[in-house]
C-alpha positions in Angstrom: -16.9 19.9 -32.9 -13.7 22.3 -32.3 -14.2 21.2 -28.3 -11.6 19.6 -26.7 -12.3 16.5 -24.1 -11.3 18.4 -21.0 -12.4 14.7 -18.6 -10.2 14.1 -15.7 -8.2 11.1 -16.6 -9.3 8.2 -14.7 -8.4 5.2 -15.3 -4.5 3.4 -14.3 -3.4 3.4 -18.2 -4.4 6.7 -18.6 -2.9 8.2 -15.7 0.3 6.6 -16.7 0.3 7.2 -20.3 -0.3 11.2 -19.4 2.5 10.9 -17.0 5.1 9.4 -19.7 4.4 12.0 -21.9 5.2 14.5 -19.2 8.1 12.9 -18.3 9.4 12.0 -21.8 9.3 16.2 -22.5 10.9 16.8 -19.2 13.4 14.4 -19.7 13.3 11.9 -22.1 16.8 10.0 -20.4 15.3 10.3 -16.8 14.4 7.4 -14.7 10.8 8.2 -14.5 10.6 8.4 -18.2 12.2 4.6 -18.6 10.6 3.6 -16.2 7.0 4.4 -17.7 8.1 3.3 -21.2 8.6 0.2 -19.4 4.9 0.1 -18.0 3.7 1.1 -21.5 5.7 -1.6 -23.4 4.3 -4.0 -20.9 0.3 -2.8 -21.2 1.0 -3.1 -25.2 2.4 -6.9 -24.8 -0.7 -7.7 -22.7 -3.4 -5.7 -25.4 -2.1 -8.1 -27.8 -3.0 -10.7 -25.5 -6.2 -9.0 -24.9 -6.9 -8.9 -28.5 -6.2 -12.7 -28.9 -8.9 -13.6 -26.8 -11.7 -11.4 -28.2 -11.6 -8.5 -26.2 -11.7 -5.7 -28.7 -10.8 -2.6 -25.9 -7.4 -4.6 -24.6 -6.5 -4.9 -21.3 -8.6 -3.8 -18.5 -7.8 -1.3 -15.5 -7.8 -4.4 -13.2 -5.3 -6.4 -15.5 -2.7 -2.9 -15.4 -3.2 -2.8 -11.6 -1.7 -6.7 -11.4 1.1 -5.6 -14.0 2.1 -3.1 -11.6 1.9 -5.1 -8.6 3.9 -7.7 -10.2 6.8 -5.4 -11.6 6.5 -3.9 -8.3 7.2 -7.2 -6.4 9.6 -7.9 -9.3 12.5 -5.0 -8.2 11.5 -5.9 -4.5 13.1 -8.8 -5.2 15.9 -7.2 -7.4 16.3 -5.0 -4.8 17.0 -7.3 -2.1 19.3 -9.4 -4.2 21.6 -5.9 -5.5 21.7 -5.5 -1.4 22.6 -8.7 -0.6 25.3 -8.6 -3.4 26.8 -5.2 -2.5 25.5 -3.2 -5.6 23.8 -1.1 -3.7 23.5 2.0 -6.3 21.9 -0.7 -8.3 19.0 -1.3 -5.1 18.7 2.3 -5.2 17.4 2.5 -8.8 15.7 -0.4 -8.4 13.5 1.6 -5.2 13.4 4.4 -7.0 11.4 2.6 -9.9 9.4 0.8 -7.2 8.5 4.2 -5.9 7.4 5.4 -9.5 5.2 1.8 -10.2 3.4 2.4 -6.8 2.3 6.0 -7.3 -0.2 4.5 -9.7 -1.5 1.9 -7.8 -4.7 2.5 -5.8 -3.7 3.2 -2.1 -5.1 0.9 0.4 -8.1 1.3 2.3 -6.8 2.2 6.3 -8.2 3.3 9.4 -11.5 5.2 9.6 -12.1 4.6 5.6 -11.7 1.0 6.3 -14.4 1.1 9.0 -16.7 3.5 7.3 -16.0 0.9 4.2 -16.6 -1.9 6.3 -19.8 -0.5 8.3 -21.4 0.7 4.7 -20.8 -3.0 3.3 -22.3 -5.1 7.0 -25.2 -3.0 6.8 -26.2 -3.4 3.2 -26.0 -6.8 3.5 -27.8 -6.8 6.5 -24.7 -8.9 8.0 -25.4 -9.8 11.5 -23.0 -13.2 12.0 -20.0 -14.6 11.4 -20.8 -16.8 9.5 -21.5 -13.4 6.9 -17.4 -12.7 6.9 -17.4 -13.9 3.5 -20.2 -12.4 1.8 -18.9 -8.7 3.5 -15.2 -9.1 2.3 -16.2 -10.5 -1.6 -18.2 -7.3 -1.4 -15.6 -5.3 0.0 -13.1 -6.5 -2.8 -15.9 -5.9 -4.9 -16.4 -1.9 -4.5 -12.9 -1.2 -4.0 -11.1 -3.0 -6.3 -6.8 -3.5 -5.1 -7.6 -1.3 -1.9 -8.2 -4.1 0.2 -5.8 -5.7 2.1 -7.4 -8.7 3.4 -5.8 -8.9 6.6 -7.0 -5.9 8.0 -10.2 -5.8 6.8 -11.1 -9.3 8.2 -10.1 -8.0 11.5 -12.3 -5.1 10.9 -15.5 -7.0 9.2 -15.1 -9.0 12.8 -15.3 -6.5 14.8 -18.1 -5.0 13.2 -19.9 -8.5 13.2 -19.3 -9.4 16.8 
């Protein structure tokens, strides 16, 4: 008792929700701010859901990462149109919200992490054919979670199988 929880923060919603509170003392009218409020709206909306189903806790890390991929492909597309259209000041906010979604995503897996990934998961599974490819990528997606962009690292897992 009297301790405070001084854990890192973790998990997507968490990092967000810290993040919204600095920027709604920093400024509460600021893009970043707005845009976050957005997020949190949006994670609230699919507790509910969450809650509907049966599951007590809400949403789960995985679900925000596929909110935030989606409202990131949504203002890609926004983006493009406001281009297109000649409101370009409009594509600019639309970026710089893009910008703000993606700092919370997981980054992708890429170059010598990929291989070390990919060698750690081939050998576990004592991979030694082709015909493993599958087997290595499900595993793959299944220790790093949205840092797996499957194009890649199918070119890697075959190369490491071959």
């Amino acid at each position: 008792m009297g301790q405070t929880d001084v854990s890192p923060v973790t998990t997507i919603r968490e990092r967000i929700l810290a993040a919204l509170q600095t920027a709604e003392s920093d400024d509460a009218e600021g893009i970043r701010a707005r845009t976050l409020r957005l997020v949190a709206c949006a994670m609230r909306d699919r507790d509910v859901t969450a809650r509907g189903q049966g599951n007590c806790a809400g949403c789960e890390d995985a679900e925000v990462r596929k909110l935030l991929e989606v409202m990131v492909a949504q203002r890609e597309v926004s983006a493009r149109e406001y281009d297109e259209s000649g409101r370009i000041s409009d594509a600019e906010r639309e970026r710089e919200e893009m910008e703000i979604l993606q700092s919370f995503l997981p980054q992708p897996l890429e170059g010598d992490a990929l291989e070390d990934a990919v060698d750690a998961v081939v050998n576990d599974l004592e991979a030694t054919k082709l015909k493993d490819m599958g087997r290595c990528m499900a595993e793959l997606q299944n220790r790093y979670p949205g840092r797996i962009e499957t194009g890649p690292a199918g070119k890697a897992v075959r190369r490491a199988l071959c």
